[in-house]
C-alpha positions in Angstrom: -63.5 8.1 -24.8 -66.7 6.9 -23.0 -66.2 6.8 -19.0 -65.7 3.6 -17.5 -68.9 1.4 -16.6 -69.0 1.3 -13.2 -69.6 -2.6 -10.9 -70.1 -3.3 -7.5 -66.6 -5.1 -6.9 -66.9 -9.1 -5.3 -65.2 -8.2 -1.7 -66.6 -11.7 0.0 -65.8 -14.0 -3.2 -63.6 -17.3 -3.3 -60.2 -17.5 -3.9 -60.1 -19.3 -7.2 -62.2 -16.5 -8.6 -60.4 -13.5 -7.4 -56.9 -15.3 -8.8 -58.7 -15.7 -12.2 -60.3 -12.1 -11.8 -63.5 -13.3 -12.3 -66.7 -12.3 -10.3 -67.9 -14.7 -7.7 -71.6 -15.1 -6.7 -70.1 -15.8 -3.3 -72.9 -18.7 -2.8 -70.4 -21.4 -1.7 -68.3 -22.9 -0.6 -68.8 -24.0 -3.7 -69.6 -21.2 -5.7 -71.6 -21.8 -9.1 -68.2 -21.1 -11.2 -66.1 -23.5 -9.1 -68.7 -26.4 -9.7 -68.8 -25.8 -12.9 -64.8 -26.0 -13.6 -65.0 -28.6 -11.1 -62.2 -26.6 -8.9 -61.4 -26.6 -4.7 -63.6 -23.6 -3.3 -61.8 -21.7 -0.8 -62.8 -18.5 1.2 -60.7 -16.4 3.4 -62.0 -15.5 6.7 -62.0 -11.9 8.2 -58.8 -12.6 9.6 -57.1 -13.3 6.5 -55.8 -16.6 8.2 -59.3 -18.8 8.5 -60.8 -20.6 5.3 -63.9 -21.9 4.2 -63.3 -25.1 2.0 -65.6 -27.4 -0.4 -64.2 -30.7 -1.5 -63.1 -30.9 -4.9 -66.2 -31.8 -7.1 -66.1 -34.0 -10.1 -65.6 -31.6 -13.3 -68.5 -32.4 -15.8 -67.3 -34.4 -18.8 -66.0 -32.9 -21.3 -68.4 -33.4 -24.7 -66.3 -35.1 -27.1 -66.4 -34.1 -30.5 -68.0 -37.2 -32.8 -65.7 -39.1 -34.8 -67.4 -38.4 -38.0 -67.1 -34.6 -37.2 -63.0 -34.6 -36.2 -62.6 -36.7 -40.2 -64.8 -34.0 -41.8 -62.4 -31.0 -39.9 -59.3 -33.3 -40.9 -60.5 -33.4 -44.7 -61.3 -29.7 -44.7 -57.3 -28.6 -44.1 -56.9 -25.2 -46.1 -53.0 -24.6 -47.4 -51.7 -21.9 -45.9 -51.0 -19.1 -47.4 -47.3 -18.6 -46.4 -44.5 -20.6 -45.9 -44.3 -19.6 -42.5 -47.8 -20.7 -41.7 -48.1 -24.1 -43.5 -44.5 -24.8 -41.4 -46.5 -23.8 -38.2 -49.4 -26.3 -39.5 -47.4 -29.0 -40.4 -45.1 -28.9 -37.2 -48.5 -29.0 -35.6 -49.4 -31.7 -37.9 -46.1 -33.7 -37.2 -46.9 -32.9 -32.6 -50.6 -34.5 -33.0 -50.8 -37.3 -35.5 -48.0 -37.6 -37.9 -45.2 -38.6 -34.9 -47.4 -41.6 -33.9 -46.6 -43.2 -37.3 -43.0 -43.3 -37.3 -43.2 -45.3 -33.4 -42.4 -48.7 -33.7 -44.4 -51.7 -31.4 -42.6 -52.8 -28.4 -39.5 -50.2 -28.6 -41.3 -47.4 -26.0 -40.1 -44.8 -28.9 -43.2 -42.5 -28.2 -41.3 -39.7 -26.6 -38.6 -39.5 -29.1 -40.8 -39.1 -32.0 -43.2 -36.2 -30.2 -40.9 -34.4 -28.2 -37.2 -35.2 -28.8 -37.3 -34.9 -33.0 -39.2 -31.6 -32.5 -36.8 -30.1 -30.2 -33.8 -32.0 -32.4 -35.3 -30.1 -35.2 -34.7 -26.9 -33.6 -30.7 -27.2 -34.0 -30.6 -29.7 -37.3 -32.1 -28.3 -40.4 -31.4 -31.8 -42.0 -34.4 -33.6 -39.7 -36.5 -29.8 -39.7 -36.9 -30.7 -43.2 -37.8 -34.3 -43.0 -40.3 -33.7 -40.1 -42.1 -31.3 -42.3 -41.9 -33.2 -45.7 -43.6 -36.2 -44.0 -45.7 -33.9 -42.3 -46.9 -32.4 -45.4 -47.3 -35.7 -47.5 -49.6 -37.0 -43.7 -52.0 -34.0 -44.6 -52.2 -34.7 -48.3 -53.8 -38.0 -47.7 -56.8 -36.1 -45.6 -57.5 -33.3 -47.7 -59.7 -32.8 -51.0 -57.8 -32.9 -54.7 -58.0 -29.0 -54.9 -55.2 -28.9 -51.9 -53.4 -32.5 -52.5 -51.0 -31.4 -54.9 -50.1 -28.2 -52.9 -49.5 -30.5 -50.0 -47.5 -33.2 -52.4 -45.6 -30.4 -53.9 -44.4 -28.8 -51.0 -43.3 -32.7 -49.1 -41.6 -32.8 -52.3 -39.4 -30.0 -52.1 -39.0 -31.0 -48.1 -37.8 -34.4 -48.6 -35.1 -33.0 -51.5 -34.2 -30.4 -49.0 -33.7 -33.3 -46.3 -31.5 -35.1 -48.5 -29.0 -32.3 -50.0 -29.0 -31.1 -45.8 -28.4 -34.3 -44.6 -25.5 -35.4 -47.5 -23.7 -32.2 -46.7 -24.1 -32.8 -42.8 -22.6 -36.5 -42.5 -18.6 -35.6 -42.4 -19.9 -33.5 -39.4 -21.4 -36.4 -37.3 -20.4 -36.0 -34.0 -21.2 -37.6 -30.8 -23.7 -34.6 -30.3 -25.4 -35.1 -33.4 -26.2 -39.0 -33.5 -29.5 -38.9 -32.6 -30.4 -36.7 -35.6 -28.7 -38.0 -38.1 -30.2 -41.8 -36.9 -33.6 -40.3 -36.5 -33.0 -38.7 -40.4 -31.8 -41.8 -41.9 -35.2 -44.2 -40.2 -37.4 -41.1 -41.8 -36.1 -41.2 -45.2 -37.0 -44.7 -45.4 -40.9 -43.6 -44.7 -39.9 -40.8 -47.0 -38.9 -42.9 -50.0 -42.2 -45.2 -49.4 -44.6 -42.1 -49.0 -43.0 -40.5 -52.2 -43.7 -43.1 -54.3 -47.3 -44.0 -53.8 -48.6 -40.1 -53.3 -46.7 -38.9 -56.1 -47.8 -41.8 -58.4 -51.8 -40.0 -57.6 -50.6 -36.6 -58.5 -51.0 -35.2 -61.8 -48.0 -32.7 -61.9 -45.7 -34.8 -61.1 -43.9 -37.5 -62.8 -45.0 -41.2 -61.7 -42.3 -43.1 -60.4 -40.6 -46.1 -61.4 -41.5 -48.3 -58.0 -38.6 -50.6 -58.9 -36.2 -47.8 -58.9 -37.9 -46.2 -55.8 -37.6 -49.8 -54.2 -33.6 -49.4 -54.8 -33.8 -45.9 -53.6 -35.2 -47.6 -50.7 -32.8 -49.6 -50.1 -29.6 -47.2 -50.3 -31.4 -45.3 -48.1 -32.0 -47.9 -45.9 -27.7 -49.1 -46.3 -27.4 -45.1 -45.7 -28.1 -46.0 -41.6 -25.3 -48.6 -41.5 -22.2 -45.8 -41.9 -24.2 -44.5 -38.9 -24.2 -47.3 -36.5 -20.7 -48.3 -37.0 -19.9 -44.8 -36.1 -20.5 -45.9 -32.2 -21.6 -49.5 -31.2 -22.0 -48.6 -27.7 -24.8 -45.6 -28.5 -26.6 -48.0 -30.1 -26.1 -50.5 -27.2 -27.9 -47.7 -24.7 -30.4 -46.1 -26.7 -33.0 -46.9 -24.7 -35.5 -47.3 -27.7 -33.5 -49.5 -29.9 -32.1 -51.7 -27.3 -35.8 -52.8 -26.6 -36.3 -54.3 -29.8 -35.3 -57.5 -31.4 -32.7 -58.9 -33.6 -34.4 -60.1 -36.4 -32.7 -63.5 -36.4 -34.3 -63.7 -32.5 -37.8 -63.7 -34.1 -39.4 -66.9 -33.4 -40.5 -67.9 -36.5 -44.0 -69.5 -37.5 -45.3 -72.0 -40.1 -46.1 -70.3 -43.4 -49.2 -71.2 -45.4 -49.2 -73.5 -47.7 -49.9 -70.9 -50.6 -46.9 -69.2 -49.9 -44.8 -71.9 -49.7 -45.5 -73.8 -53.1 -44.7 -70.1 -54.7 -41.7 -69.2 -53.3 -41.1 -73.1 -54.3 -42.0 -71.9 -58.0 -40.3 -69.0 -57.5 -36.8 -71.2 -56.8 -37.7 -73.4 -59.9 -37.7 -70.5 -62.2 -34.1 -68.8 -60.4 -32.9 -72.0 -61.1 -33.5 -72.0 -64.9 -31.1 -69.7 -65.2 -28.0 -72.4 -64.6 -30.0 -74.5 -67.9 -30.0 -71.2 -70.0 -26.8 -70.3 -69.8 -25.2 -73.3 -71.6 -25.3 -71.4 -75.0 -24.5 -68.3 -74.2 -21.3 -66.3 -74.4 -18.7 -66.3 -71.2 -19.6 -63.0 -70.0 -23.0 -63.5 -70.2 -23.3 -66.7 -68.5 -20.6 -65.8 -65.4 -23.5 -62.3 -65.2 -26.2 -65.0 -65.2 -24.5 -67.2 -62.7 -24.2 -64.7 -60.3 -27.5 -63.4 -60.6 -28.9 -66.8 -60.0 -26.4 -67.0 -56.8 -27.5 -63.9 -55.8 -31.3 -64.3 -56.2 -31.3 -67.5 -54.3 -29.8 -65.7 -51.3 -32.4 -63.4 -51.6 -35.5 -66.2 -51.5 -33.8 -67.4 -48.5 -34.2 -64.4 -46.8 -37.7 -63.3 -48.2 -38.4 -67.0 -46.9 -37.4 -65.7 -43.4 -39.8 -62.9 -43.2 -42.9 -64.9 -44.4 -41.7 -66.9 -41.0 -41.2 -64.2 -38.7 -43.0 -61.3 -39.7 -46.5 -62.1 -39.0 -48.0 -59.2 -36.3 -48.2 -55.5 -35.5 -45.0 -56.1 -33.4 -42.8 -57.9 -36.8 -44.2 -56.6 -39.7 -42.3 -53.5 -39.3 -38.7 -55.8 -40.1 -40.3 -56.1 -43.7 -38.2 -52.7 -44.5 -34.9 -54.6 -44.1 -35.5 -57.2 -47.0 -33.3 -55.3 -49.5 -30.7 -54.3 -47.2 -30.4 -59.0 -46.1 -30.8 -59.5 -49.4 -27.4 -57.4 -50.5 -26.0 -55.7 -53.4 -25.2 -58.5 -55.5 -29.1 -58.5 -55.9 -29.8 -55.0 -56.5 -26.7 -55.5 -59.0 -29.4 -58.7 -60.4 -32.7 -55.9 -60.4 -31.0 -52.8 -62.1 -30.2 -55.6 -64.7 -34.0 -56.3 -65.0 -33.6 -60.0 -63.7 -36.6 -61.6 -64.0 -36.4 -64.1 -60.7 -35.2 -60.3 -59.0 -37.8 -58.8 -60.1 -40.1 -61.6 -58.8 -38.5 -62.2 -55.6 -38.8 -58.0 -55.0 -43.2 -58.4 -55.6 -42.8 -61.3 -53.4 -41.7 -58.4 -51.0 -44.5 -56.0 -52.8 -47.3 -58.5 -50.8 -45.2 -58.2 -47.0 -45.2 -54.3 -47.5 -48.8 -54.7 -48.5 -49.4 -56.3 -45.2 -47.4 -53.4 -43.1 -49.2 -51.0 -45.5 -52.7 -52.3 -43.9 -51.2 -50.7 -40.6 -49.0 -47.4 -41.4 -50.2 -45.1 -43.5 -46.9 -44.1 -45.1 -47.0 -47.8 -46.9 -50.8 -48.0 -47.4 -50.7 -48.3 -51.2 -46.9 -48.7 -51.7 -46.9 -52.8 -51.6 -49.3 -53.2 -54.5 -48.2 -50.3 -56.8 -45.1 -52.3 -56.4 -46.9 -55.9 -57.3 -48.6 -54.2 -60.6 -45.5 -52.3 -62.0 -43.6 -55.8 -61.3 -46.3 -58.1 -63.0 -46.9 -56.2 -66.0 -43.3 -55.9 -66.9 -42.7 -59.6 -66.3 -45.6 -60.8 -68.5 -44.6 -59.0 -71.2 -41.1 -60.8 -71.2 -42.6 -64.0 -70.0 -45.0 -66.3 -71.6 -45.0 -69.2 -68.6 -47.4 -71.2 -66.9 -45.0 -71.1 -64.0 -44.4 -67.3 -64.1 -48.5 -66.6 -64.4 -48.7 -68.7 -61.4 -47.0 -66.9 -59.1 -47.9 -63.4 -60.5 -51.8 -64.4 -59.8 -50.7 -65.5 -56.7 -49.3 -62.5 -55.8 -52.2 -59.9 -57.1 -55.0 -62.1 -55.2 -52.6 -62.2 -52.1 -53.5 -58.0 -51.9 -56.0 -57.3 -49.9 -58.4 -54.1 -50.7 -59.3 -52.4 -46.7 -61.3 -49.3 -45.9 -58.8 -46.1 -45.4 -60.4 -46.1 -41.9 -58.2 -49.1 -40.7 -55.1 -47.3 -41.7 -54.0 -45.9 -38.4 -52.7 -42.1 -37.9 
């Protein structure tokens, strides 16, 4: 073993420096190390008890890395290797971008989402596993194809994980656990809308039906109510949700006059249903009846959030159409209804709108739009019906990825 280099040792140096173990040129107060971390430079007398100060001097700016450089590190995410390390990348993942997506506008829920749901996660496997699936689809939207499925595969098998967890965890709900089961059930609805548009890219995995997804939605969705009956006063004091408002407190504004004279087509064809069931069998028009009742509660409502869902802090209440609307009209959609089915693009343009803001319903609204159009006009040869459908399609609006935020 070579002997040990030999150095004249800094007796006269600063405090900082001897604390950090560092040498001190001793030229201060301040010394050239403490101007450069922009630190107090103290000195201790002979006595031990007098000191030599400097003011505090401004710490140099920090060079910020240029935006053009931070997307090109984002694109260039590598999949780990392990399963222990991509979970240490995507919990890093969820602690610097992925939480700000799931805050909502004027609730103050910042906290919860970075530093309660992590340490949550710790204790509940059910939200562990839905931090990391929409963690992992977050990094499959900023990576190159040859990692996007590995990140789509692995959110995947996250989300499924989050749902057989979560299933088996809800006759334990306890006082303890309500704010992990709530914070679950709001990220399965991101979940559900993620799933559908980045698996619909992917080429190993089956492309979803976005009507059925939109259903999924909304059970998921109806999956929260068991949990706020459990304890109306929680819900009362959360500090987050008590900030925001009812929906029926939204003030509501004038809607444009495109959007009304469709949703006015819209009611004319519902309504043709009550004409075309005068030949038909009893069961079939008492089915049709009630689809028609149900479909006109639902243009009602979709009517309501064209009024009051209009801005960063409203658009968010899009994700509670289905749930207004009720099951009598997911009873009228499973049956392939065409007014449904209409009435649920009309909903396909709002979530386009929210999808121009959140990144987890960027492409989700007009996948829905498409499917819905082009299995209408194939039942449907109507002037009417064309109408609305072109209404709908030009009401997308195409925007650079960069005005998606994190």
């Amino acid at each position: 073993m070579p002997p040990r280099r030999s150095h004249a040792k800094s007796r006269r140096g600063c405090l900082s420096c001897k604390s950090r173990h560092i040498k001190c040129d001793e030229s201060g107060p301040p010394c050239e190390r403490c101007k450069l971390r922009g630190t107090a430079c103290e000195y201790a007398g002979s006595t031990g008890t007098e000191l030599k100060t400097a003011p505090l001097s401004p710490a140099k700016p920090r060079k910020e890395i240029p935006s053009h450089n931070a997307a090109r590190i984002i694109r260039e995410l590598q999949f780990p290797a392990d399963r222990r390390l991509l979970e240490l990348q995507l919990m890093h993942r969820w602690s610097t971008l992925t939480h700000k997506s799931c805050c909502t506008p004027g609730a103050g829920d910042d906290e919860v989402w970075e530093q309660m749901v992590p340490t949550l996660a710790v204790r509940y496997d059910f939200l562990l596993n839905g931090l990391l699936a929409l963690a992992a689809f977050d990094c499959a939207r900023s990576t190159t194809q040859s990692t996007y499925e590995q990140y789509v595969r692995s959110a995947v098998e996250y989300h499924a994980l989050a749902l057989g967890t979560f299933r088996s965890y809800l006759p334990l709900i306890n006082p303890e656990s309500y704010e992990a089961a709530l914070c679950l059930s709001l990220m399965l609805m991101l979940l559900a809308l993620a799933s559908a548009q980045f698996t619909s890219k992917s080429t190993t995995t089956k492309s979803p039906d976005m009507v059925e997804n939109a259903i999924v939605h909304f059970e998921l969705l109806r999956g929260c109510v068991p949990l706020a009956d459990i304890n109306e006063d929680y819900l009362l004091s959360n500090p987050y949700i008590r900030n925001l408002k009812l929906f029926e407190d939204l003030p509501r504004a004038t809607i444009d006059e495109g959007v009304r004279q469709a949703l006015s087509q819209l009611s004319d064809i519902n309504d043709r249903k009550i004409v075309s069931t005068v030949h038909e069998s009893d069961e079939r028009r008492v089915r049709q009846i009630a689809h028609w009742g149900a479909c006109k509660k639902a243009l009602a409502g979709l009517r309501e959030f064209f009024e009051r869902c209009v801005d960063d802090f409203t658009l968010g209440y899009v994700l509670g159409f289905l749930n207004i609307a009720g099951e009598e009209y997911i009873k009228a959609l499973k049956d392939e209804d065409n007014a449904a089915l209409l009435i649920l693009m009309f909903w396909g343009v709002l979530m386009d709108k929210l999808g121009h803001k959140v990144w987890w319903a960027d492409r989700f609204g007009s996948l829905l739009v498409s499917e819905i159009s082009g299995r209408v006009l194939v039942k449907e040869d109507d002037k009417e019906v064309h109408s609305i459908i072109l209404w709908a399609r030009e009401s997308l609006r195409d925007r650079p990825p960069e005005e998606i935020e994190s």
